[in-house]
C-alpha positions, 0 to 999 in steps of 0.5 A: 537615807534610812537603809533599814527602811529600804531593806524592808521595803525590798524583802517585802516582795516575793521574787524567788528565783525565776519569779522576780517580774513581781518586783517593782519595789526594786525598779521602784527605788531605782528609778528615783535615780536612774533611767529605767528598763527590764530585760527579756529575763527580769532583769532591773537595769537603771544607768545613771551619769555618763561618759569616762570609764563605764561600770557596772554595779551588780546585786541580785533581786532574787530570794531563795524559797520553794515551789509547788510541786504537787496538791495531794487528795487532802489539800495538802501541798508537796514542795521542793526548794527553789534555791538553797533552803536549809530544811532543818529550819523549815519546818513548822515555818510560817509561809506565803504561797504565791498563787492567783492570790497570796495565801497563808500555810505552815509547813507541817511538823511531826511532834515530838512524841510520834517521831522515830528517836533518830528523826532528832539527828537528821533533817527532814527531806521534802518526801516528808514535808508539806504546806497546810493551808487548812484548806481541803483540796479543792478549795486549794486549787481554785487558788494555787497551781503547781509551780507557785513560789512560796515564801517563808514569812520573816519581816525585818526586824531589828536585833540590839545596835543596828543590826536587823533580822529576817528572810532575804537578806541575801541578796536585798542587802546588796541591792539597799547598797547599790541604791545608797551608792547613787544616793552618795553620788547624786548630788555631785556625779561623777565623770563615769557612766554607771549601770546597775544591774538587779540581776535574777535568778542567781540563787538557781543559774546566776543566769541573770547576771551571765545575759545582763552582764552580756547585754551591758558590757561594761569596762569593769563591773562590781558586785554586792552579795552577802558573805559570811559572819563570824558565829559559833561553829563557823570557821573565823578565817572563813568569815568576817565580823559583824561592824567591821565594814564590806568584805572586799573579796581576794580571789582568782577569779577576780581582777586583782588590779580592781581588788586592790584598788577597792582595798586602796580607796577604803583606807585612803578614805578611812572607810572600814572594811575588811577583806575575805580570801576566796581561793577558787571561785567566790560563790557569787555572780562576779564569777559569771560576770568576769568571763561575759564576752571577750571578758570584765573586770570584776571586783566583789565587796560582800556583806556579812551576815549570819545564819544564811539561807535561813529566815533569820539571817543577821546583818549589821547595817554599818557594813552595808553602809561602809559597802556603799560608802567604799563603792561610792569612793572608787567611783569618784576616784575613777571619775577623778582619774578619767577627766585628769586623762581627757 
């Protein structure tokens, strides 16, 4: 299975927060595995084996980006983020806007030699950032409406190793490792019953995660985000290193129980990993999922990456691997576990 290819195909669509229903690639690779549906949100849920312990696999589908927040008399288009998007990396980006039709723009950028000497130190705030499709306003129109989702342009490409680049990594990683998960299991099934959860929405409300996790309520439940990777300015005890395998999280609000599970199967199987300490809350869906109806037990594996919410995040596609590769184990284990207490 060539995870790169799958990351590729993943980020090619649109799905930024509350838009996802476009995603069929998701439901797509799933389906090759698993049965199939959606739910009243977006949510893409497929289940695969049966019986025994019944865990849930959680990633969201979703991307951040912008949205169309006003066609001025120019045909110049005002937006706001959808999600957390870094505007000091927006401007002069390259974009799709997801009206009636995709359509090409760039956000504008003042030059450099008509902007205020303390413009340097700052980031613009989106009262100054536009999208220029060079088309006038009523052209525009016929095409786009307020509340269409924009995308910034960044395929994936691949960087020295097997490390890749592009936009919405966060969170397509952690779907490419779910997928791979199954793929691992499908020869030979385990004794558990497996949902997986491509969750909407998390990068706005995590609703997707709080109605899918409801709606599924599973015995235990693990999630696939990204995390952070080491990197100039970034904190190394705050962050994980590149080609040293999935982040499983230590936190609060997590299961300890199936945190040091994940911790155990990992080097008992020789799979690298590395672990990431989160004092309170880790930032992700597990905190919703952890405390859906009467309760779930959750753990969280994280891949690192570089550059978040920017369009050049950064991953090595060993972690992914070993993310999947760790998921699988415990799976099996469980599996193993389950039929020896029949």
């Amino acid at each position: 299975m060539d995870i790169k290819k799958i990351t590729e195909y993943l980020t090619e669509g649109e799905g930024v927060s509350g838009n996802e229903m476009s995603l069929a690639a998701a439901a797509k690779l799933l389906g090759e595995y698993a049965e199939v549906k959606t739910d009243a949100l977006g949510n893409v849920i497929g289940t695969f084996g049966g019986g025994g312990t019944h865990i849930m696999l959680d990633a969201h589908i979703d991307r951040i980006g912008l949205i169309v927040t006003a066609i001025d008399d120019s045909g110049f288009l005002r937006i706001d983020k959808c999600g957390g998007c870094d505007t000091r990396v927006l401007c002069a980006a390259d974009v799709t806007i997801w009206g009636k039709e995709p359509l090409y723009g760039v956000i504008t950028s003042t030059p450099p030699h008509l902007a205020h000497s303390d413009d340097e130190s700052k980031a613009p705030g989106f009262d100054n950032i536009f999208v220029d499709t060079g088309l006038p306003a009523d052209e525009v129109k016929k095409i786009v409406s307020v509340g269409d989702r924009i995308t910034v342009d960044a395929p994936v490409k691949s960087l020295a190793g097997n490390k890749i680049t592009g936009s919405a990594l966060d969170d397509r990683l952690g779907a490419a490792a779910l997928i791979r998960v199954l793929d691992i299991l499908k020869d030979e099934p385990p004794k558990v019953e497996i949902s997986v959860l491509f969750s909407v929405q998390e990068e706005t409300t995590e609703a997707g995660a709080k109605t899918g996790a409801f709606g599924i309520y599973p015995d235990e439940a693990i999630a696939v985000d990204v995390s952070f990777a080491s990197a100039p300015s970034v904190s190394e005890t705050e962050s994980g290193k590149f080609g040293k395998g999935g982040m499983i999280c230590i936190s609060p609000s997590l299961s300890s129980d199936m945190s040091e599970e994940l911790i155990r199967t990992a080097s008992e199987n020789g799979i690298r990993f590395q672990t990431e300490i989160c004092p309170s809350l880790t930032g992700t869906n597990a905190d919703v999922i952890t405390v859906a109806g009467a309760g779930i037990k959750t753990g969280l594996v994280s891949i690192p990456i570089r550059n978040m919410h920017t369009q050049a995040e950064i991953a090595d596609l060993d972690d992914v691997e070993s993310t999947a590769q760790i998921i699988a184990a415990y799976i099996k284990a469980k599996g193993e576990r389950d039929n020896v207490n029949v």
